[in-house]
PDB file as gemmi writes it, atoms N, CA and C in Angstrom:
CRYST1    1.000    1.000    1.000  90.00  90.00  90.00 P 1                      
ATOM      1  N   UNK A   1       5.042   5.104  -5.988  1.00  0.00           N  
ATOM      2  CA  UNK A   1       5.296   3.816  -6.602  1.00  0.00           C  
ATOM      3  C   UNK A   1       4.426   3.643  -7.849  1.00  0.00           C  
ATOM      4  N   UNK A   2       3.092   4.068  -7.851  1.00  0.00           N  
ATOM      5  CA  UNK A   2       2.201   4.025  -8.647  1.00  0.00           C  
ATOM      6  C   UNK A   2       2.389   4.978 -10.217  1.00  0.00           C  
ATOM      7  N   UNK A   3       2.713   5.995  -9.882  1.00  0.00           N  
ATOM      8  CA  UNK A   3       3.715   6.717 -11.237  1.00  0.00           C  
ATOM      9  C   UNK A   3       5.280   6.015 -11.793  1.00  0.00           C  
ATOM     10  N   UNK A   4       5.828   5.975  -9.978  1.00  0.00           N  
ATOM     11  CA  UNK A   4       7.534   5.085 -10.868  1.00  0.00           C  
ATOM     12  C   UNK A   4       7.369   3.958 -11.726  1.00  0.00           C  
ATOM     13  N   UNK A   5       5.950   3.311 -11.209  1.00  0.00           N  
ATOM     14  CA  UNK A   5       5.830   1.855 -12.415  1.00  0.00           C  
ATOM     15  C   UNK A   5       5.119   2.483 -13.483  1.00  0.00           C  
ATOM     16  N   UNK A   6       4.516   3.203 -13.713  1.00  0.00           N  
ATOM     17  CA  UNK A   6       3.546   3.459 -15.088  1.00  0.00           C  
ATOM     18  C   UNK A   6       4.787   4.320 -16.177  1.00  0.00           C  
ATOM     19  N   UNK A   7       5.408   5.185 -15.638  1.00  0.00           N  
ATOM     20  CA  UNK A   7       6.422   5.822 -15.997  1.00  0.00           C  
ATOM     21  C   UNK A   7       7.913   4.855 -16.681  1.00  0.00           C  
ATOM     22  N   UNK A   8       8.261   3.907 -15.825  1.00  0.00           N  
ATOM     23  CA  UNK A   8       9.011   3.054 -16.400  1.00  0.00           C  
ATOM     24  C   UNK A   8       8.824   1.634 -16.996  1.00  0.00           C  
ATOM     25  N   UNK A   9       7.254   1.770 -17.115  1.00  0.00           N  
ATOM     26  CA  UNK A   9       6.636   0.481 -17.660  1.00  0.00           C  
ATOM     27  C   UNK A   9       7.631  -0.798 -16.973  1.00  0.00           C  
ATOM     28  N   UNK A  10       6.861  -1.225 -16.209  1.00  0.00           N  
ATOM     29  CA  UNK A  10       7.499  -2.063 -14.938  1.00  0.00           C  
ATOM     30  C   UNK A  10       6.633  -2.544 -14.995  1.00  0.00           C  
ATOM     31  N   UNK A  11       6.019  -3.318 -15.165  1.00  0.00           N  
ATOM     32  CA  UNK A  11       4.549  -4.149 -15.011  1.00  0.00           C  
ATOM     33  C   UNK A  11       4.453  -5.597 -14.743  1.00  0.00           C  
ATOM     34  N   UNK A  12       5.794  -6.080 -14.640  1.00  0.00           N  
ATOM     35  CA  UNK A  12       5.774  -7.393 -14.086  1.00  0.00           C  
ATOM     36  C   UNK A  12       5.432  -7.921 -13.304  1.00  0.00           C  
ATOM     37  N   UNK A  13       5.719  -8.538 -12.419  1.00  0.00           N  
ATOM     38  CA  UNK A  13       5.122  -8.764 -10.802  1.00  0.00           C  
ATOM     39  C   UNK A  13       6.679  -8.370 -10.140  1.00  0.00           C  
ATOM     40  N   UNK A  14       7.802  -8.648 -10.443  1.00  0.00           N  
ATOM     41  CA  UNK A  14       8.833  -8.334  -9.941  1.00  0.00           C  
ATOM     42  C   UNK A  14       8.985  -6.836 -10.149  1.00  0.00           C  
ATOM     43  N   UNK A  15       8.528  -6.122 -11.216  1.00  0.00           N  
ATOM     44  CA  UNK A  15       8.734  -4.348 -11.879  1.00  0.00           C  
ATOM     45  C   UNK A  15       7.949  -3.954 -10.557  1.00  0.00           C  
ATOM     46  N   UNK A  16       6.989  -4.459 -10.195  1.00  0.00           N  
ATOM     47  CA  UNK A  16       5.864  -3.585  -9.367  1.00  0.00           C  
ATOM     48  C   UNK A  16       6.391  -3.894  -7.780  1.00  0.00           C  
ATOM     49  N   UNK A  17       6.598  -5.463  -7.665  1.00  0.00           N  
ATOM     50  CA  UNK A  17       7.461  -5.436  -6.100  1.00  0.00           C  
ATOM     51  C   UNK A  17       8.700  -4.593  -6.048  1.00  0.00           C  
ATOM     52  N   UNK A  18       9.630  -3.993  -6.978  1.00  0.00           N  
ATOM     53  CA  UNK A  18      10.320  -2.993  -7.341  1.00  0.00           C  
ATOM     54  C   UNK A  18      10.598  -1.827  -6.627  1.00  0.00           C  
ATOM     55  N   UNK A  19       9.042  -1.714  -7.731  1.00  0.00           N  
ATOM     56  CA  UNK A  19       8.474  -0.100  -7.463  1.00  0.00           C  
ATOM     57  C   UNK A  19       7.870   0.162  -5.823  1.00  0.00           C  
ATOM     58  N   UNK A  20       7.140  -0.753  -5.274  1.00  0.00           N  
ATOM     59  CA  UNK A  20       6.886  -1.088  -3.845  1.00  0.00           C  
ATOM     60  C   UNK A  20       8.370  -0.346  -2.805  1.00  0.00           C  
ATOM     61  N   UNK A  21       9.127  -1.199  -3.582  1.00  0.00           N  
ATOM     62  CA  UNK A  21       9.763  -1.655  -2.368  1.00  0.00           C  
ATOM     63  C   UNK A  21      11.137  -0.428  -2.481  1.00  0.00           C  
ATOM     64  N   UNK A  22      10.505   0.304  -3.532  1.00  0.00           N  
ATOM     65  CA  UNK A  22      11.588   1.814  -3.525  1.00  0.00           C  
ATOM     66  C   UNK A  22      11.033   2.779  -2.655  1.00  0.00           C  
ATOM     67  N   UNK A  23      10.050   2.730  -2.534  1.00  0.00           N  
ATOM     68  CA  UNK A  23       9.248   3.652  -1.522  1.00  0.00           C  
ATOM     69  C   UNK A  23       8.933   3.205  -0.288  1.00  0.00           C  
ATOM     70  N   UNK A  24       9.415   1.909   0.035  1.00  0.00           N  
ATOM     71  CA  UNK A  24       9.508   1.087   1.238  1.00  0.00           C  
ATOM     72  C   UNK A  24      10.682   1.001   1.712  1.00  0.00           C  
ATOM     73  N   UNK A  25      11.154  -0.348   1.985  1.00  0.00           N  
ATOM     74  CA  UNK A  25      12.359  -0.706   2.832  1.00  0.00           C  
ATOM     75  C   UNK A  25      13.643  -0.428   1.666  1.00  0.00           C  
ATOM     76  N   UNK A  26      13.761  -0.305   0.590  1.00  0.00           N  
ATOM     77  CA  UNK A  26      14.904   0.724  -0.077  1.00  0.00           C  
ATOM     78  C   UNK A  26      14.865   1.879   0.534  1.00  0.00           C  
ATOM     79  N   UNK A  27      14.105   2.676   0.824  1.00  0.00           N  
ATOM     80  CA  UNK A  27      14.421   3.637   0.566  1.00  0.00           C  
ATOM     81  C   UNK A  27      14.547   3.926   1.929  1.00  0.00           C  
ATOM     82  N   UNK A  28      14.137   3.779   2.994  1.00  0.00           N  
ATOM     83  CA  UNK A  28      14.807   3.264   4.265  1.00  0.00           C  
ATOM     84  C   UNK A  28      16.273   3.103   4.666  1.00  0.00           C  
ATOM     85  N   UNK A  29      16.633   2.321   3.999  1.00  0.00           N  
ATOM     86  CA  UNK A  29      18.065   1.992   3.550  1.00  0.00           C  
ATOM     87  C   UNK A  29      18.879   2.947   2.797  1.00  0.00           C  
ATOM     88  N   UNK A  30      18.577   3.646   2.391  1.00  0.00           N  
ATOM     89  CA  UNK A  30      18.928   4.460   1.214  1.00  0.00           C  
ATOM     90  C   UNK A  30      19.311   6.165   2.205  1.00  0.00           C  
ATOM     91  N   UNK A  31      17.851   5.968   3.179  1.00  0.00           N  
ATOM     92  CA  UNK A  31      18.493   7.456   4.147  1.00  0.00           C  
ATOM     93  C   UNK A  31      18.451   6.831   5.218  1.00  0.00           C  
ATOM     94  N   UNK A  32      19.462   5.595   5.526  1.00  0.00           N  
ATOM     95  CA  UNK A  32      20.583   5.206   6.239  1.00  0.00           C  
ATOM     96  C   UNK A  32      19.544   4.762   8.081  1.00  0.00           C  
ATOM     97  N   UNK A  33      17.892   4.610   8.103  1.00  0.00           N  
ATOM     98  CA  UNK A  33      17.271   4.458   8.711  1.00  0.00           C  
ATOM     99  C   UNK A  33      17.557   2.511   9.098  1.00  0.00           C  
ATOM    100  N   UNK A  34      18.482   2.606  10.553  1.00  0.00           N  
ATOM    101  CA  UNK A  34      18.597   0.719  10.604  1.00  0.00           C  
ATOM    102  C   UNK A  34      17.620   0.208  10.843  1.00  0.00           C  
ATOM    103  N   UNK A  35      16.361   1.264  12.091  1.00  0.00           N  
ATOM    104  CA  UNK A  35      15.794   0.775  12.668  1.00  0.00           C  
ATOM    105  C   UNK A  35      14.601   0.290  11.998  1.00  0.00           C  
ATOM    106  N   UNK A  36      14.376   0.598  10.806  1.00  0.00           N  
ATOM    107  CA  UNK A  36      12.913   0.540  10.136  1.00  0.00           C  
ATOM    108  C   UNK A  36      12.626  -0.939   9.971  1.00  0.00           C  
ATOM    109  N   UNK A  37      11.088  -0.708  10.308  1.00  0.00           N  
ATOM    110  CA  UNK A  37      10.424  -2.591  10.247  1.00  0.00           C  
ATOM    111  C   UNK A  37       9.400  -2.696  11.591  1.00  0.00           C  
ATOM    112  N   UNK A  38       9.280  -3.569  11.465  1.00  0.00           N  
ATOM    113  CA  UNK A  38       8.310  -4.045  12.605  1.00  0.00           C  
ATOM    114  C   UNK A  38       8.584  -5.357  13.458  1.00  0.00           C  
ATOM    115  N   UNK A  39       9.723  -5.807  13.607  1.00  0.00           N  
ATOM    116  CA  UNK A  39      10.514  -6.624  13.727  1.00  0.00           C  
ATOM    117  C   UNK A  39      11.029  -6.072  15.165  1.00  0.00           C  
ATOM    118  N   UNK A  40      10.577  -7.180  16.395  1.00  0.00           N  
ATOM    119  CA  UNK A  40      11.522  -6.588  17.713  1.00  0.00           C  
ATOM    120  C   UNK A  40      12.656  -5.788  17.888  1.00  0.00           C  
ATOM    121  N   UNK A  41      12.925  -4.965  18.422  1.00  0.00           N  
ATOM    122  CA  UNK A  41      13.709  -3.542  18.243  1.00  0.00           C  
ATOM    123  C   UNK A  41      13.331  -2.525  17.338  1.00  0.00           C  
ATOM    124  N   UNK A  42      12.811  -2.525  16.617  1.00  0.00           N  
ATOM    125  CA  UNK A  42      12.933  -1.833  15.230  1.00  0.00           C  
ATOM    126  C   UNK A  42      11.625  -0.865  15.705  1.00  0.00           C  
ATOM    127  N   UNK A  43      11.532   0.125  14.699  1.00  0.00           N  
ATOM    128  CA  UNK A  43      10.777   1.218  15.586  1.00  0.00           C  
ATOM    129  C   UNK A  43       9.237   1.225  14.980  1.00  0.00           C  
ATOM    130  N   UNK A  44       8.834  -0.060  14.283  1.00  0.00           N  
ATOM    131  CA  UNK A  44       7.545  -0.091  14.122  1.00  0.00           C  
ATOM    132  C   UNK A  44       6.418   0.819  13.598  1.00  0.00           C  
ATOM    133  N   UNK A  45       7.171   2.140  12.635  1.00  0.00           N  
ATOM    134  CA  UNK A  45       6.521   3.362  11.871  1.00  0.00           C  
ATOM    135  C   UNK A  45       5.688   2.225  10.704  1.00  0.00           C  
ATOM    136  N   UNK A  46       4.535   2.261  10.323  1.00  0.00           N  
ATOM    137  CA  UNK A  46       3.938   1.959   9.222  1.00  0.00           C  
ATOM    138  C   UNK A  46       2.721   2.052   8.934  1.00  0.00           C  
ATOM    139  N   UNK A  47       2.121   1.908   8.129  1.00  0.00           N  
ATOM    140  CA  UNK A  47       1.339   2.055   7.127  1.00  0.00           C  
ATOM    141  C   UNK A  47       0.516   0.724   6.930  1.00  0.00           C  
ATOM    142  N   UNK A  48      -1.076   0.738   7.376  1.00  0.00           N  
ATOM    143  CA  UNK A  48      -1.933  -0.444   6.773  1.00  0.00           C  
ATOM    144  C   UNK A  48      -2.405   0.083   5.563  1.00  0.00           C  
ATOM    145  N   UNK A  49      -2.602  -0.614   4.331  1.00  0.00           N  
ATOM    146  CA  UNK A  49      -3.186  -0.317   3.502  1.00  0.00           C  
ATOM    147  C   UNK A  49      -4.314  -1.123   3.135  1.00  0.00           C  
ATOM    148  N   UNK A  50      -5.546  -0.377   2.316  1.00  0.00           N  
ATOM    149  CA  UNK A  50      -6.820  -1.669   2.055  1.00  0.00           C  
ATOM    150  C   UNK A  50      -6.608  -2.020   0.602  1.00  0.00           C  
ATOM    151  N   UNK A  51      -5.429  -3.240   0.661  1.00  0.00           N  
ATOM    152  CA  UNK A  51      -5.237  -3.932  -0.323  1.00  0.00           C  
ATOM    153  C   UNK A  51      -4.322  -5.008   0.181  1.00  0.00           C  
ATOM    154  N   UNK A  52      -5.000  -6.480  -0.666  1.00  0.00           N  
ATOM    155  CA  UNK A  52      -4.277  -7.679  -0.366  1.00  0.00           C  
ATOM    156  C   UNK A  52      -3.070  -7.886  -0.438  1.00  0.00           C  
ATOM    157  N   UNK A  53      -2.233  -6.930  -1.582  1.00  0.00           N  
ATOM    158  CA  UNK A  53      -1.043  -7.029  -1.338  1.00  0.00           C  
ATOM    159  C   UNK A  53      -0.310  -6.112  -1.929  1.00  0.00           C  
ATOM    160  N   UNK A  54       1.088  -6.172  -2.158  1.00  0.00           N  
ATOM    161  CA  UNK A  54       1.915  -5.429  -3.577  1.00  0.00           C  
ATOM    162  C   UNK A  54       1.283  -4.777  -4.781  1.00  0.00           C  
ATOM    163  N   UNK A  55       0.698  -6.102  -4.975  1.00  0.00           N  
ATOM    164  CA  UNK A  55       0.151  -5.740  -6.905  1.00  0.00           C  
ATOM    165  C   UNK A  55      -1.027  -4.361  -6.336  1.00  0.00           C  
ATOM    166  N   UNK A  56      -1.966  -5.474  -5.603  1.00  0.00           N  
ATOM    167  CA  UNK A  56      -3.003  -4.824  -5.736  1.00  0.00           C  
ATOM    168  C   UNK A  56      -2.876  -3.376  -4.660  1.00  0.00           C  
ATOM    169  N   UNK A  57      -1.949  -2.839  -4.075  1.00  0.00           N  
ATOM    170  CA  UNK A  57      -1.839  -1.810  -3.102  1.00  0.00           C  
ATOM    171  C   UNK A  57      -1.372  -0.737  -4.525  1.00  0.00           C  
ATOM    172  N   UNK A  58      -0.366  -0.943  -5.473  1.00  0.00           N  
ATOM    173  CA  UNK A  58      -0.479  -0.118  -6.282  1.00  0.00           C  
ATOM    174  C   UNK A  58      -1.194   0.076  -7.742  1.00  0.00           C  
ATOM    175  N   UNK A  59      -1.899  -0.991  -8.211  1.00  0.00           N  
ATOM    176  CA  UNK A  59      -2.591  -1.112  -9.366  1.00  0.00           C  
ATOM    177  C   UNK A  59      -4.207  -0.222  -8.732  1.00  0.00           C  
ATOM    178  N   UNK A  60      -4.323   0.056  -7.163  1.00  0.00           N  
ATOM    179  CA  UNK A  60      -5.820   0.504  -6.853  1.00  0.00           C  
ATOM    180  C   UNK A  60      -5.356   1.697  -6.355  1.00  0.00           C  
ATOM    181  N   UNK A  61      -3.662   1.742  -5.970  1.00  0.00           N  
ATOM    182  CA  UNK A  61      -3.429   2.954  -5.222  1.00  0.00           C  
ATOM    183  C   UNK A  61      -4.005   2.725  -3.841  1.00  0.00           C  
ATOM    184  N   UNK A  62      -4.109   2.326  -3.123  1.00  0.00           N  
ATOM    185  CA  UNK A  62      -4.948   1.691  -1.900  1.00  0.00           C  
ATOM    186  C   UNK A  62      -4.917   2.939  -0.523  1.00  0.00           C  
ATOM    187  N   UNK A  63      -5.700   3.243  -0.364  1.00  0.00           N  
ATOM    188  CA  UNK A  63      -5.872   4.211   0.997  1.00  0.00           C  
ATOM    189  C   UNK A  63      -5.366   3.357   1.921  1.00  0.00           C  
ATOM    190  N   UNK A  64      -5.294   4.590   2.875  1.00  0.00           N  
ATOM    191  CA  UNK A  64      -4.616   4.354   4.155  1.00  0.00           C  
ATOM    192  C   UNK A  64      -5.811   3.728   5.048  1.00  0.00           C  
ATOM    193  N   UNK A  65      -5.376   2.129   5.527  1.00  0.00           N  
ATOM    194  CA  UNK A  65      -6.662   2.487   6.416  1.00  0.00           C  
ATOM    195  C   UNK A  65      -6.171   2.755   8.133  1.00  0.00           C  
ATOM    196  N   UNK A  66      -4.726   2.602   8.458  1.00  0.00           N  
ATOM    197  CA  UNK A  66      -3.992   2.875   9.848  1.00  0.00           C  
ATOM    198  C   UNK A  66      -3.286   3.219   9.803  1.00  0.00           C  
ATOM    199  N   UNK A  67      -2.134   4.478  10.310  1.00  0.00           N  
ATOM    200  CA  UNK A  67      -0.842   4.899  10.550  1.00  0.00           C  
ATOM    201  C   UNK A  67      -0.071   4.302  11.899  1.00  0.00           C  
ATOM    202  N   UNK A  68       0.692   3.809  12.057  1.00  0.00           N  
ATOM    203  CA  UNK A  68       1.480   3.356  13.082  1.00  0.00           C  
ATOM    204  C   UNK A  68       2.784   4.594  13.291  1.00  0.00           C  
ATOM    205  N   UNK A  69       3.332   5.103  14.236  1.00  0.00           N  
ATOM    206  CA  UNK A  69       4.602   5.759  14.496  1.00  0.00           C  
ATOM    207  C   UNK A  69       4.935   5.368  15.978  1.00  0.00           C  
ATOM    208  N   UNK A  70       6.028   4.999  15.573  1.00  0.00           N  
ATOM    209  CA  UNK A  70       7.061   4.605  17.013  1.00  0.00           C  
ATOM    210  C   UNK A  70       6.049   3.124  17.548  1.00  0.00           C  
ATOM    211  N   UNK A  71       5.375   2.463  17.022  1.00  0.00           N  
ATOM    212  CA  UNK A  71       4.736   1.292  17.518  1.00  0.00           C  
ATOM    213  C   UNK A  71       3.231   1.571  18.324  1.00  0.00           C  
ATOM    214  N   UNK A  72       2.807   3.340  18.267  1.00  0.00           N  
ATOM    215  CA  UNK A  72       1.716   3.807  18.589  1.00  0.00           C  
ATOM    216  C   UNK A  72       0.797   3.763  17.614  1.00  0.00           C  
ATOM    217  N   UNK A  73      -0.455   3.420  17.251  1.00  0.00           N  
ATOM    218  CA  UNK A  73      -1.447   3.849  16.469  1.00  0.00           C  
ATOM    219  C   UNK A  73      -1.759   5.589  16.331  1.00  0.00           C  
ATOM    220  N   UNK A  74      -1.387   6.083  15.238  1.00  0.00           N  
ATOM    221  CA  UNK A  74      -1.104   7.289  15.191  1.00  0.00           C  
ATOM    222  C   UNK A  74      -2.791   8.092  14.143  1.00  0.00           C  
ATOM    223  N   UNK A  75      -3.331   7.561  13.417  1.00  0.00           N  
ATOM    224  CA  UNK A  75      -4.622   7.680  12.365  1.00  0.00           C  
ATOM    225  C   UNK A  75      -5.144   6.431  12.118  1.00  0.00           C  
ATOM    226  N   UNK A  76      -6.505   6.397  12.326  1.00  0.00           N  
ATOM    227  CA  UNK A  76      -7.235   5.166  11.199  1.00  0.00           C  
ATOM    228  C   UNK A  76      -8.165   6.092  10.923  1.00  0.00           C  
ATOM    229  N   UNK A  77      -8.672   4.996   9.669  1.00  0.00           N  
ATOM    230  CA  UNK A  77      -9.743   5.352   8.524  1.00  0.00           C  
ATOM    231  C   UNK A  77     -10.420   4.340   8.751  1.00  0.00           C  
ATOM    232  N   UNK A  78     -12.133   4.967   7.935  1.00  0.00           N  
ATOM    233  CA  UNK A  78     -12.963   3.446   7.622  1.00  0.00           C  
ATOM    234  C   UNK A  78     -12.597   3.051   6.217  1.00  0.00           C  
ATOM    235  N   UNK A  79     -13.040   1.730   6.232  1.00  0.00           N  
ATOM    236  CA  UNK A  79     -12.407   1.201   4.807  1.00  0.00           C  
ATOM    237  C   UNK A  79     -13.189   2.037   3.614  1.00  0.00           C  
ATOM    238  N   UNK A  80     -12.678   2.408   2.374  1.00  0.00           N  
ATOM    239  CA  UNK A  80     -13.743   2.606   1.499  1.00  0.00           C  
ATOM    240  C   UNK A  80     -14.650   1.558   0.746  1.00  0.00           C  
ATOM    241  N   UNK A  81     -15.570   2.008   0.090  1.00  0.00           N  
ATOM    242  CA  UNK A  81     -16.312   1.321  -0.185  1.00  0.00           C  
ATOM    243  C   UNK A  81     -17.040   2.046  -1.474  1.00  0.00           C  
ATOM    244  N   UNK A  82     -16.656   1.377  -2.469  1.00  0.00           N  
ATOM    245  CA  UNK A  82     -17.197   1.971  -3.912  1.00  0.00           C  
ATOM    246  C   UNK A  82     -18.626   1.118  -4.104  1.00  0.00           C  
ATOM    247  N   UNK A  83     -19.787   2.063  -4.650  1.00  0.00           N  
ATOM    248  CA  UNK A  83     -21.257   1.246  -5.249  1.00  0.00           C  
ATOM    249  C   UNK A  83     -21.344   1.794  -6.455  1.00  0.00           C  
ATOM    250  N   UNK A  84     -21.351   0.429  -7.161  1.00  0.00           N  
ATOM    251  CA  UNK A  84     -22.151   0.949  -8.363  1.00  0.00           C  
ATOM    252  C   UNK A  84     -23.689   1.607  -8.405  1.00  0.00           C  
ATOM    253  N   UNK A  85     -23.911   2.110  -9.457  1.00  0.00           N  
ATOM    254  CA  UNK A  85     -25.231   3.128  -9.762  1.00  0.00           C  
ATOM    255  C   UNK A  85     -25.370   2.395 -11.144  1.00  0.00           C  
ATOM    256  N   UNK A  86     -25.142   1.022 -11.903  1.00  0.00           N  
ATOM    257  CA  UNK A  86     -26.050   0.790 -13.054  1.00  0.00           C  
ATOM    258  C   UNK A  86     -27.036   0.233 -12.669  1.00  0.00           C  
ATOM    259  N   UNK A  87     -28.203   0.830 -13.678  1.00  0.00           N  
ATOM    260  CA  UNK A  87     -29.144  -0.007 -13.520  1.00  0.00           C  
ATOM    261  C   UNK A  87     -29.395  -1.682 -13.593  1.00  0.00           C  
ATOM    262  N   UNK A  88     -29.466  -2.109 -12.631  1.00  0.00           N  
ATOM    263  CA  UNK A  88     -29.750  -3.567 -12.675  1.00  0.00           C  
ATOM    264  C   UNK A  88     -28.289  -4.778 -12.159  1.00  0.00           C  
ATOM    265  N   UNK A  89     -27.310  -3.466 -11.864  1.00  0.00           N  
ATOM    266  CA  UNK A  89     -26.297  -3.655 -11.195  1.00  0.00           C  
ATOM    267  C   UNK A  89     -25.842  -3.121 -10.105  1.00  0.00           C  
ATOM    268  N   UNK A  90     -26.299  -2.393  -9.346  1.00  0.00           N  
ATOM    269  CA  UNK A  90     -26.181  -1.552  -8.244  1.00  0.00           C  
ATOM    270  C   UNK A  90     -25.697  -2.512  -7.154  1.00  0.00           C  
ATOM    271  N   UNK A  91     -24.840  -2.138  -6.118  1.00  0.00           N  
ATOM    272  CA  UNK A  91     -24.222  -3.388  -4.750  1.00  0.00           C  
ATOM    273  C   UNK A  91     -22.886  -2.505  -4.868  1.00  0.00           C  
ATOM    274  N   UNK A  92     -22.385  -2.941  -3.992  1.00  0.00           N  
ATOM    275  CA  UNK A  92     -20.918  -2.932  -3.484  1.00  0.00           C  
ATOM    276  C   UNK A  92     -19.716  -3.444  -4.434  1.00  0.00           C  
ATOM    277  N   UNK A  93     -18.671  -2.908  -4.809  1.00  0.00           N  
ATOM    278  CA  UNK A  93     -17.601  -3.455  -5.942  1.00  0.00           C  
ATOM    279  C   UNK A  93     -16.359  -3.013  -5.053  1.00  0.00           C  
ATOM    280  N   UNK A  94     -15.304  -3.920  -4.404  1.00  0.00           N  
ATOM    281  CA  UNK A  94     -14.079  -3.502  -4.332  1.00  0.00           C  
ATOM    282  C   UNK A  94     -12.527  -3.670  -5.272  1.00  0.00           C  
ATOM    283  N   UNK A  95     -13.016  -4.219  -6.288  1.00  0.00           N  
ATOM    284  CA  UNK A  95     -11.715  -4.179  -7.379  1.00  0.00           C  
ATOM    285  C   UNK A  95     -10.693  -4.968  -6.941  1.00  0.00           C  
ATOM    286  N   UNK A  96     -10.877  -5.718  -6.053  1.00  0.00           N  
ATOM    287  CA  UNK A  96      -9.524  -6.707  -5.525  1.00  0.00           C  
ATOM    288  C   UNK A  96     -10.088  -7.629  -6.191  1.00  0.00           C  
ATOM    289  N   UNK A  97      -8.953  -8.570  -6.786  1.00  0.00           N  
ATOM    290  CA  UNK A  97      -8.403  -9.754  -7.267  1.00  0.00           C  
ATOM    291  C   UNK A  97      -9.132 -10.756  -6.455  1.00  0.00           C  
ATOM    292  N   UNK A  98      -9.767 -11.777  -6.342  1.00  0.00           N  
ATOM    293  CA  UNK A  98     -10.259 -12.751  -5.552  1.00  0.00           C  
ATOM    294  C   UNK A  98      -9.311 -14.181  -6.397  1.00  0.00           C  
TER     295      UNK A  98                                                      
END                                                                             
């Protein structure tokens, strides 16, 4: 998603829910998958990411922090955590939007 928007200069908020959502529930749809979602019946495969949302899951590229398959917890991660090293600025920075 993060190349399909930089590549087709999509940068809107709608270009980037777009680009999201081609590598999401389009594309789901697309290889004919009914069951996909997390929605009672549905087979509950997904993906947590450490980002607040759309924008910010592809403007940071956001790691994985859980895999879900078939409604099982399949991988987790610890969250990352970037520190600065300037002098007189050193602490914790996560690049999300507040």
């Amino acid at each position: 998603a993060h190349m399909g928007m930089n590549v087709a200069q999509m940068t809107t908020q709608a270009g980037i829910r777009d680009c999201f959502d081609a590598v999401t529930t389009r594309a789901a749809r697309v290889m004919g998958l009914t069951d996909y979602g997390i929605e009672p019946g549905k087979a509950a495969s997904f993906v947590l990411l450490q980002a607040a949302g759309v924008t910010e899951a592809i403007r940071l590229r956001a790691p994985r922090l859980k895999v879900w398959r078939a409604g099982r917890l399949l991988a987790d991660s610890a969250p990352q955590q970037v520190r600065l090293a300037v002098p007189g600025r050193e602490g914790a920075v996560d690049f999300m939007k507040r």
